[in-house]
C-alpha positions as CSV (number, residue, x, y, z in Angstrom):
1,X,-47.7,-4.0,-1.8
2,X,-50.9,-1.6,-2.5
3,X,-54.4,-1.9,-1.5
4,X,-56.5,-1.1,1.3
5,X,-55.6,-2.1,4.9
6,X,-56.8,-5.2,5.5
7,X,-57.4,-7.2,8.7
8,X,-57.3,-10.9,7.1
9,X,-56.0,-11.9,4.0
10,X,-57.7,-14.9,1.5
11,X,-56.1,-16.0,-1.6
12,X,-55.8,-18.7,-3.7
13,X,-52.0,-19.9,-3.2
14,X,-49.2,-19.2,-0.8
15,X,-47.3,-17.7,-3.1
16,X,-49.7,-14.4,-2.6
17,X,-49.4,-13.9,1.4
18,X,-45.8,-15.2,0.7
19,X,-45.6,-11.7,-0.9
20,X,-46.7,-9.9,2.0
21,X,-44.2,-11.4,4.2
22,X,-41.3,-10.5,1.5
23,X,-42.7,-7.2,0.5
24,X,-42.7,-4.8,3.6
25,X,-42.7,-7.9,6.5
26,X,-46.9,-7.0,6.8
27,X,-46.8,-11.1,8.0
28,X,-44.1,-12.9,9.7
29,X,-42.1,-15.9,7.5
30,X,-44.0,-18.8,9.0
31,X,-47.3,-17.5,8.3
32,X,-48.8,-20.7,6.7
33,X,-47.7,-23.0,10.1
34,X,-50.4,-20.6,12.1
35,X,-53.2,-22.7,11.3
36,X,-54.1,-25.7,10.7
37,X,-53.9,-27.6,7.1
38,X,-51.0,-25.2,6.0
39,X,-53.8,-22.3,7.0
40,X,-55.8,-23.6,4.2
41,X,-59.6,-24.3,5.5
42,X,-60.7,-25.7,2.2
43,X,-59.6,-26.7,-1.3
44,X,-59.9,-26.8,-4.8
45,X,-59.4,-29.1,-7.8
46,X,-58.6,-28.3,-11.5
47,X,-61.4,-28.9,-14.1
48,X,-62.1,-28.5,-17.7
49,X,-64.9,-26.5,-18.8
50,X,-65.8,-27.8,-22.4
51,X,-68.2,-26.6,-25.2
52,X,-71.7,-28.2,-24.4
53,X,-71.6,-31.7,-25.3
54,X,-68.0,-31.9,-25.0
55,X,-67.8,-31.9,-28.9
56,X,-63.9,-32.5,-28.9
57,X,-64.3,-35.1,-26.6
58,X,-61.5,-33.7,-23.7
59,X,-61.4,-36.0,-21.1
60,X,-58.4,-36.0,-19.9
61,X,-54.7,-33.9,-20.2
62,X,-53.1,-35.5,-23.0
63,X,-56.4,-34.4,-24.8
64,X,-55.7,-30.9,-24.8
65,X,-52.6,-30.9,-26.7
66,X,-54.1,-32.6,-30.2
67,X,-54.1,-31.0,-33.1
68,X,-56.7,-28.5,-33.4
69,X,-57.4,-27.8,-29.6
70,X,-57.6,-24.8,-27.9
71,X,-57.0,-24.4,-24.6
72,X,-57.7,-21.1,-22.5
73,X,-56.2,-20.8,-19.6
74,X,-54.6,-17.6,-17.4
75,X,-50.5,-16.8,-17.2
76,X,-49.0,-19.3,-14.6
77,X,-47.0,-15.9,-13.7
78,X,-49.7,-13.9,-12.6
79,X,-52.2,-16.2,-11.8
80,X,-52.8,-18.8,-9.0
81,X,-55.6,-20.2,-11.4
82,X,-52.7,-20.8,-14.6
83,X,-49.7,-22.3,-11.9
84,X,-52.4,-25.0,-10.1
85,X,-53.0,-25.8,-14.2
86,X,-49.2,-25.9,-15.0
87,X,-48.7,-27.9,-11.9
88,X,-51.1,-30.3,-12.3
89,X,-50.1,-31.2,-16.0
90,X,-46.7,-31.4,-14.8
91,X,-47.6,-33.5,-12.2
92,X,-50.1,-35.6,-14.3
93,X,-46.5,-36.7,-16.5
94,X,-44.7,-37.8,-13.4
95,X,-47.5,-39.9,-12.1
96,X,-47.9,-41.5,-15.6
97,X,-44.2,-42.1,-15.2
98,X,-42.6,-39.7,-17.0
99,X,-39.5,-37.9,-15.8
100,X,-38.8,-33.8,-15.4
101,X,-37.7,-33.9,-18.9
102,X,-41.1,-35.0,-20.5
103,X,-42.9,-33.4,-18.2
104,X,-41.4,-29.9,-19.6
105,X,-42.0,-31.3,-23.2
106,X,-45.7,-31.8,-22.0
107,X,-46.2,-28.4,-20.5
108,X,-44.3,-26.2,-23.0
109,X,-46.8,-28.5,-25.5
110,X,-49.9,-27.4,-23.9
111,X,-49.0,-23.9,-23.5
112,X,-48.6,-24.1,-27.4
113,X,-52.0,-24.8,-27.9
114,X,-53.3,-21.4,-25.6
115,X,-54.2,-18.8,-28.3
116,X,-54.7,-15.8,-25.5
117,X,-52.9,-15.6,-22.3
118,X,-54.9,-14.0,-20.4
119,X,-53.8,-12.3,-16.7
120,X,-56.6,-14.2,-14.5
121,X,-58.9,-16.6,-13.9
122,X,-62.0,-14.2,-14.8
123,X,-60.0,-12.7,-18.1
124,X,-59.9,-16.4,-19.6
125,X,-63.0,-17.0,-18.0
126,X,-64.4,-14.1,-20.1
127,X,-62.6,-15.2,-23.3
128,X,-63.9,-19.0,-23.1
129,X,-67.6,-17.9,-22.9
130,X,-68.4,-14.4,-23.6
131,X,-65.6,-13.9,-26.4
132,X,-66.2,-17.6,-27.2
133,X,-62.3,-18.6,-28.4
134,X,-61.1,-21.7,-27.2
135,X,-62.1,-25.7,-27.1
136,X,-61.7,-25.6,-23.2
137,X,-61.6,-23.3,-20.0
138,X,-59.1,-25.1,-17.5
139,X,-60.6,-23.4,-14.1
140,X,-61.2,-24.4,-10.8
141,X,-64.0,-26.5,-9.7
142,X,-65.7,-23.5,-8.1
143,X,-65.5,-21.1,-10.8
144,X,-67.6,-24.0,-12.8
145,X,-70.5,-23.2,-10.1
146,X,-69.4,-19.3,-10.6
147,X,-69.7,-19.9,-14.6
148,X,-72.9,-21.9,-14.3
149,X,-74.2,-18.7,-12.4
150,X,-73.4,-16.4,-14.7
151,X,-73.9,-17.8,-18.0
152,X,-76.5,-20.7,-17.2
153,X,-75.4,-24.5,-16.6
154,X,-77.0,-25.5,-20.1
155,X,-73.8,-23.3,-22.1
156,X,-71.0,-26.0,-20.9
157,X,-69.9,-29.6,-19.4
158,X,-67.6,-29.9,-16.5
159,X,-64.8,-32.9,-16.7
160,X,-62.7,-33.7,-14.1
161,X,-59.0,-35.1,-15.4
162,X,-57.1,-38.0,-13.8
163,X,-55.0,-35.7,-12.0
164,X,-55.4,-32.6,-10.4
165,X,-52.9,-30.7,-8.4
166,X,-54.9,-30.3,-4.8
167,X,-55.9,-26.4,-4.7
168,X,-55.3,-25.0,-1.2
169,X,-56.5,-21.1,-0.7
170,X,-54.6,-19.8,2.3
171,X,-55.8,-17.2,5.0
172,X,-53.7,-15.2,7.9
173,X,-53.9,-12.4,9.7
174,X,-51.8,-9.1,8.1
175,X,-50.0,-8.7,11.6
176,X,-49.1,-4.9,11.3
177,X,-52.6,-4.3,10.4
178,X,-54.1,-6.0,13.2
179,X,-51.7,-4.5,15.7
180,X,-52.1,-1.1,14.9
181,X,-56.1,-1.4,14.8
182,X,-55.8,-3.9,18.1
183,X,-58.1,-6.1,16.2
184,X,-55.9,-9.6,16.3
185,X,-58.4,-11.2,18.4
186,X,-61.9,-10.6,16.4
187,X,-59.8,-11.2,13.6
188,X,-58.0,-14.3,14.6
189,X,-61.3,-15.8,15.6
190,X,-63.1,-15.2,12.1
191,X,-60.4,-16.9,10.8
192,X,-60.6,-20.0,13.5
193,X,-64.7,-20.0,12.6
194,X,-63.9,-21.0,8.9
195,X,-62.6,-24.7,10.4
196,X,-66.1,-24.4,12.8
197,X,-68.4,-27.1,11.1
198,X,-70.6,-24.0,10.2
199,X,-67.8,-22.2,8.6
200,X,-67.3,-25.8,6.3
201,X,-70.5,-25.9,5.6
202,X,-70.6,-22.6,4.1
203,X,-67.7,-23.5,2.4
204,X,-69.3,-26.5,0.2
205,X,-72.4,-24.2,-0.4
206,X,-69.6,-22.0,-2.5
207,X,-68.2,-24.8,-3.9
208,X,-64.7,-25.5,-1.9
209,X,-64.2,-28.3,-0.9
210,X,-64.6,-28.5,3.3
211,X,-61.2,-30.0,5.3
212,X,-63.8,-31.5,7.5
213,X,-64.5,-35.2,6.6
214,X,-67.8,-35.0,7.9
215,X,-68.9,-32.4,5.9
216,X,-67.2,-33.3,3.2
217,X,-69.2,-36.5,3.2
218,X,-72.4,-34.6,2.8
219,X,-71.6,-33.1,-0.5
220,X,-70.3,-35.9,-2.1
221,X,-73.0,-35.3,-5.0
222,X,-71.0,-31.5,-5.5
223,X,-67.2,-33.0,-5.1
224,X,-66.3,-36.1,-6.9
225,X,-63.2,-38.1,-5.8
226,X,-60.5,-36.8,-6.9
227,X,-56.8,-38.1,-7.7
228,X,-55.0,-34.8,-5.7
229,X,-51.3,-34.2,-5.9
230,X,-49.4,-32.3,-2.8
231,X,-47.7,-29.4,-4.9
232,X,-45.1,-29.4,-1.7
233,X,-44.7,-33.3,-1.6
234,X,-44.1,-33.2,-5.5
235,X,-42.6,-29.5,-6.3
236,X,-41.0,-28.2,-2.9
237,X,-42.5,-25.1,-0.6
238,X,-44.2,-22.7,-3.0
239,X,-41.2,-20.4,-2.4
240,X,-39.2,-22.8,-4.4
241,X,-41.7,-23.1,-6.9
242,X,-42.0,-20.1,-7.9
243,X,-38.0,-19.3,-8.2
244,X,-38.0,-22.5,-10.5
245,X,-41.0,-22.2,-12.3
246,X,-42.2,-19.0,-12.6
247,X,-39.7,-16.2,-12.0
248,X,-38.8,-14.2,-15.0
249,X,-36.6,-16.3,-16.5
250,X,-37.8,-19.6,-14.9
251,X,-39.4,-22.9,-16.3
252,X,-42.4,-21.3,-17.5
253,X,-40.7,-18.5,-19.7
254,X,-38.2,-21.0,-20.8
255,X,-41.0,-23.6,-22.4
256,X,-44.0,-20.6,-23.4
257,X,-43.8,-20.0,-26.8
258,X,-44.5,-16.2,-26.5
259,X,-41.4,-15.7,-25.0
């Protein structure tokens, strides 16, 4: 694990901080039961980004696999932004009743009709609307706001499909950081302040969705309801997931047809 020493930790799955803990024990094992909401103080969904009137007409995720689609979206295996896609077209074929079999016909499918597999969410970000390749960016709901920013909220539509897998960017502590630098309290409590009602509210001014109903509730015009799936009710701990799904030699490399 490289990188500067860091106090607190914020990323967009567990998967990452799992690393820490696996990787040079930098955070103890049960990290993510440290806080509340599996230390997640806000969430995410899944969205389309699609050419300005939605000329393809992609509403929802069987959409993106007919003929002459492009979808752009990062690798599953280096990117929290490509597994929450993978996982929420998986999960979309089990809700719709289909079994683990179809729902790996579905997912190698749409991974057929990605021309660049890009590393990370801002790579494919790049390639949907500076490069301009592809029908649709699947992204999370915030980095619409971040695209609309950037590029101006006249360039593209936002649709939400059926299903989305329910995003949940974790936080902790890096333990041997904080010990050595005796900074575990200060850092401890800015990690406490993000549940505060303040720390929610700055949350839905960026886009993620606040754990606090009440806030929540207050942004309702910025977060439409949303059919979430658990990833751990439906897939297992994200340790699991990741040795099935996207391990060299998992799910993923099985079904991608660069491999």
């Amino acid at each position: 694990i490289a990188g500067p020493p860091a106090d607190v930790i914020t990323m967009n799955m567990a998967t990452d901080i799992n690393a820490l803990a696996d990787n040079g024990e930098l955070v103890p094992k049960d990290w993510v039961s440290r806080l509340p909401n599996n230390s997640a103080p806000f969430t995410s969904a899944t969205v389309f980004i699609v050419r300005k009137g939605n000329p393809k007409a992609l509403k929802d995720w069987p959409d993106l696999i007919k003929d002459g689609v492009e979808v752009i979206v990062p690798n599953p295996k280096t990117s929290g932004n490509g597994r929450y896609t993978y996982l929420s077209a998986w999960g979309y074929t089990l809700k719709k009743g289909g079994d683990e079999a179809a729902a790996k016909k579905f997912v190698g499918e749409l991974f057929r009709h990605v021309p660049v597999l890009d590393t990370g969410g801002r790579g494919a970000t790049t390639t949907f609307m500076t490069n301009q390749i592809g029908d649709v960016l699947v992204t999370f709901e915030n980095e619409a706001e971040m695209i609309a920013r950037e590029f101006g909220r006249d360039q593209f539509e936002v649709v939400y499909p059926s299903v989305s897998a329910e995003a949940e960017p974790p936080v902790s502590v890096v333990d041997t950081v904080v010990d050595k630098k005796q900074s575990r309290a200060l850092a401890e409590d800015y990690l406490k302040y993000l549940w505060s009602p303040e720390g929610q509210e700055i949350a839905a001014k960026n886009y993620l969705r606040p754990r606090d109903p009440q806030v929540l509730a207050k942004y309702t015009d910025r977060f439409p309801k949303v059919d979430f799936l658990s990833v751990e009710k439906t897939f297992g701990d994200w340790r699991t997931v990741q040795k099935t799904h996207f391990i060299d030699g998992g799910v993923f490399d099985q079904i991608y047809p660069g491999k």
